[in-house]
C-alpha positions, -999 to 999 in steps of 0.1 A, spaced: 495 -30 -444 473 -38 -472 487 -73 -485 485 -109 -500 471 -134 -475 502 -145 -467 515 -109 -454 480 -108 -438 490 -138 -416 522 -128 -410 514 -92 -398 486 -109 -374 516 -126 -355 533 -93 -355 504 -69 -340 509 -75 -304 544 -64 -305 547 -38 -331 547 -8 -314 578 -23 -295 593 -35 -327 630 -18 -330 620 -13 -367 597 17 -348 627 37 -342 651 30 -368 630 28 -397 589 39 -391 594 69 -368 617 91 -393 596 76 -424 564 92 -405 586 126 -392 592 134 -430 560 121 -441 543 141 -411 564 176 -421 552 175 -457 512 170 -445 513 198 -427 534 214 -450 515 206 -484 476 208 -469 478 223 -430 441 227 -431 432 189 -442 402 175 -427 399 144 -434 432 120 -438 429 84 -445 461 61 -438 463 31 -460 477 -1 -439 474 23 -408 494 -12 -385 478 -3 -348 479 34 -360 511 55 -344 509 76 -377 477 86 -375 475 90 -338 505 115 -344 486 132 -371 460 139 -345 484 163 -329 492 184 -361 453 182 -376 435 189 -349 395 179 -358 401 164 -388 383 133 -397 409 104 -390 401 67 -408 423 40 -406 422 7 -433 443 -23 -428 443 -59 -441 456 -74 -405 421 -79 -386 447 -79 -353 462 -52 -363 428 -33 -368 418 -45 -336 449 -34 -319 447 -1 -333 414 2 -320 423 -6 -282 441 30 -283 411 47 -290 418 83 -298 385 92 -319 399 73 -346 377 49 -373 397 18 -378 386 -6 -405 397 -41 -418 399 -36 -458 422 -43 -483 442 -16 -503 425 -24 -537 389 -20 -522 388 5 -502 351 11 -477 351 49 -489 328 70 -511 348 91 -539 368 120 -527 363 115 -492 397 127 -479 420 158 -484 454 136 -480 460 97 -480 491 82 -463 504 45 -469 542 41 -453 561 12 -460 530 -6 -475 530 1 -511 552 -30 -518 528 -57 -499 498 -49 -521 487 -79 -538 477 -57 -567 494 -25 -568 477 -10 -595 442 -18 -584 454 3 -555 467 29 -569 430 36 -589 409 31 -553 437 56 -532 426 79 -563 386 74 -561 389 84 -524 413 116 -525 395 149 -533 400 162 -566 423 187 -548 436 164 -521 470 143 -523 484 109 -514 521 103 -496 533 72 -504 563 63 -484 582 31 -493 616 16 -503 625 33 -541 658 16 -547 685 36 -561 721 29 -577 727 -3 -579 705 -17 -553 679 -7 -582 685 -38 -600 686 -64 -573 655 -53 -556 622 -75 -559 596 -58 -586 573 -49 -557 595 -21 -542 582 10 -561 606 21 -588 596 57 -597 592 55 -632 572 27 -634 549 42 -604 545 74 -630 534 51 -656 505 36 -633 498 65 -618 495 84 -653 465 56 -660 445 69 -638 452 104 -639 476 110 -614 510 121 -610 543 120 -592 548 158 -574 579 162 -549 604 134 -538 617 132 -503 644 116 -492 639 101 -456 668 111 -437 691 82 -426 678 56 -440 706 54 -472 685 71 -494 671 43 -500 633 54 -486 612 82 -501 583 99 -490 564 112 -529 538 136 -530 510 121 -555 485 146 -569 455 144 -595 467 156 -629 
């Protein structure tokens, strides 16, 4: 979670009982299955993957499993959840940053993840250029978040990342929108996109 200071907050009172949340099963588990399945998929010999509002960092402690030896970093705005993350160990760097200024040299990391984040960034587009700065120039991001569709399109908050208006910001800094996946049943309403460098 990378996120206004409100979010921040409110995600420190969440971090001792995330990983028992229900939303685990029904909504972050098959988010991270399909997100997981087009990693390996899309770059199976990544070594270095970076997880944007990593939470106590499930996702990139099951990435672990499918990457052996990469290079696993973790950022999230939540200082509990950082240090929640970093109680189960696993060889993984953990890090308290903010989406929009991220403690990376350029193209640091073969693939970036942020799952169900996207929409709590305080400034989305400032984002969008570090996740850029720190993917390799043949490296790509998965951004997994609500995309609205039909007519919940119109009633969603602005935050939730509507697809052509993600191409648009993503076009400014030379980026663009690859495949679309659908996250099995969750409505269609969450998508998993591949984002590559133009």
């Amino acid at each position: 979670m990378s996120s206004s200071r409100r979010d921040v907050g409110r995600f420190n009172d969440w971090a001792s009982t995330y990983d028992r949340s229900y939303l685990q099963r029904l909504v972050f588990e098959p988010v991270q299955k399909t997100l997981l399945e087009m990693a390996v998929a899309g770059k199976p010999g990544a070594a270095s993957i970076l997880d944007v509002g990593c939470g106590t960092g499930r996702l990139l402690r099951a990435a672990s499993g499918v990457f052996p030896g990469a290079r696993l970093a973790g950022v999230d705005a939540a200082p509990a959840m950082v240090e929640r993350a970093r109680a189960e160990g696993g060889g993984i760097e953990f890090q308290q940053a903010f989406a929009e200024n991220l403690p990376f040299g350029d193209g640091e990391f073969d693939l970036v993840f942020s799952t169900m984040t996207f929409h709590h960034w305080a400034d989305q587009r400032a984002g969008i250029r570090e996740v850029g700065r720190v993917m390799k120039p043949e490296g790509f991001w998965l951004l997994a978040d609500f995309t609205p569709y039909g007519l919940l399109k119109w009633f969603a908050p602005r935050r939730f990342p509507r697809l052509e208006r993600l191409a648009t910001e993503l076009g400014e800094v030379g980026l663009g929108v690859g495949e679309r996946r659908l996250v099995a049943g969750l409505g269609g309403q969450v998508s998993v996109v591949k984002i590559y460098r133009n």
